[in-house]
VEXDREN-2710 file (C-alpha; in Angstrom, 1 decimal):
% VEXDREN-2710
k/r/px/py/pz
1/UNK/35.8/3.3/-18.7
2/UNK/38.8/5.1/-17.5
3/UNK/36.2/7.3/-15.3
4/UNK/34.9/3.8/-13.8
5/UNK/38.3/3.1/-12.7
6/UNK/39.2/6.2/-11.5
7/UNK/35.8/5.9/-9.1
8/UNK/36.5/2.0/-8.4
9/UNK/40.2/3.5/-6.8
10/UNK/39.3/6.1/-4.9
11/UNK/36.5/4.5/-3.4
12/UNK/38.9/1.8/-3.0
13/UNK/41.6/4.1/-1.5
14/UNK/39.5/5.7/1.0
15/UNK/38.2/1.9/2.5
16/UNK/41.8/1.0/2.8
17/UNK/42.6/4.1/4.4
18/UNK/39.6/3.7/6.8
19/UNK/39.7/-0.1/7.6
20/UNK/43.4/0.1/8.4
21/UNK/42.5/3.2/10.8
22/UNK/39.7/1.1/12.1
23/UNK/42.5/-1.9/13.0
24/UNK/44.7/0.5/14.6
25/UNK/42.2/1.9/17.0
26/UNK/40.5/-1.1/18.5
27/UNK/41.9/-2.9/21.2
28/UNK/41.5/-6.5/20.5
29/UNK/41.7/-7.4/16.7
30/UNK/39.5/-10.7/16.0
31/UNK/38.0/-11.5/12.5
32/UNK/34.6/-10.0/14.2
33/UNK/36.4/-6.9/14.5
34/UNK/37.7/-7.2/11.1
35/UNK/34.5/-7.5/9.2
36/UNK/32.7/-4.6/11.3
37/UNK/35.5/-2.2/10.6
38/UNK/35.7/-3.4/7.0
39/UNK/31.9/-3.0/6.7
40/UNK/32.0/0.2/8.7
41/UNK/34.5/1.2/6.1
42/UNK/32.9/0.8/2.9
43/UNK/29.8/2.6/4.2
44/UNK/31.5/5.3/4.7
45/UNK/33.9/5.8/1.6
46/UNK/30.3/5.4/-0.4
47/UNK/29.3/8.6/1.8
48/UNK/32.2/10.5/1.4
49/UNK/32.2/9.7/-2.5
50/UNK/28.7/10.8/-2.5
51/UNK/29.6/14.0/-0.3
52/UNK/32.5/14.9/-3.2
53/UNK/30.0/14.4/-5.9
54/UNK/27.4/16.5/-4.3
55/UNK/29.0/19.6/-3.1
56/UNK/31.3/19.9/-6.5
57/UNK/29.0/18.0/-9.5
58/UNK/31.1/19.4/-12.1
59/UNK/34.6/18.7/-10.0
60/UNK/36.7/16.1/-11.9
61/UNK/36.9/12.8/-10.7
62/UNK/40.8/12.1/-9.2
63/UNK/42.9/9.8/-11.2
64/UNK/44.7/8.8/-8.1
65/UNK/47.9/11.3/-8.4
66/UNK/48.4/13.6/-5.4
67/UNK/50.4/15.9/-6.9
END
């Protein structure tokens, strides 16, 4: 279970991190804008997950420290 979490966050992480760069690039922030971006998002932290997994299978999946 502990792996399940550990994916739920950084799949979590990365969609925060990439919606809130979404907001700060456009222009003209609108609830439109909001859902494209978040949509956007979560598309891509599924690909970059997916991108992880694939080039390292055997890597260890983060448990959200940096350090």
């Amino acid at each position: 279970m502990a792996v399940r979490g550990a994916a739920v966050a950084e799949l979590a992480g990365c969609w925060a991190a990439l919606t809130g760069l979404w907001v700060v690039l456009i222009s003209a922030v609108d609830a439109l804008e909001w859902g494209v971006g978040a949509a956007a998002a979560l598309l891509a932290a599924f690909a970059a997950r997916a991108a992880r997994r694939a080039a390292r299978p055997d890597a260890p999946v983060p448990d959200g420290r940096f350090w």
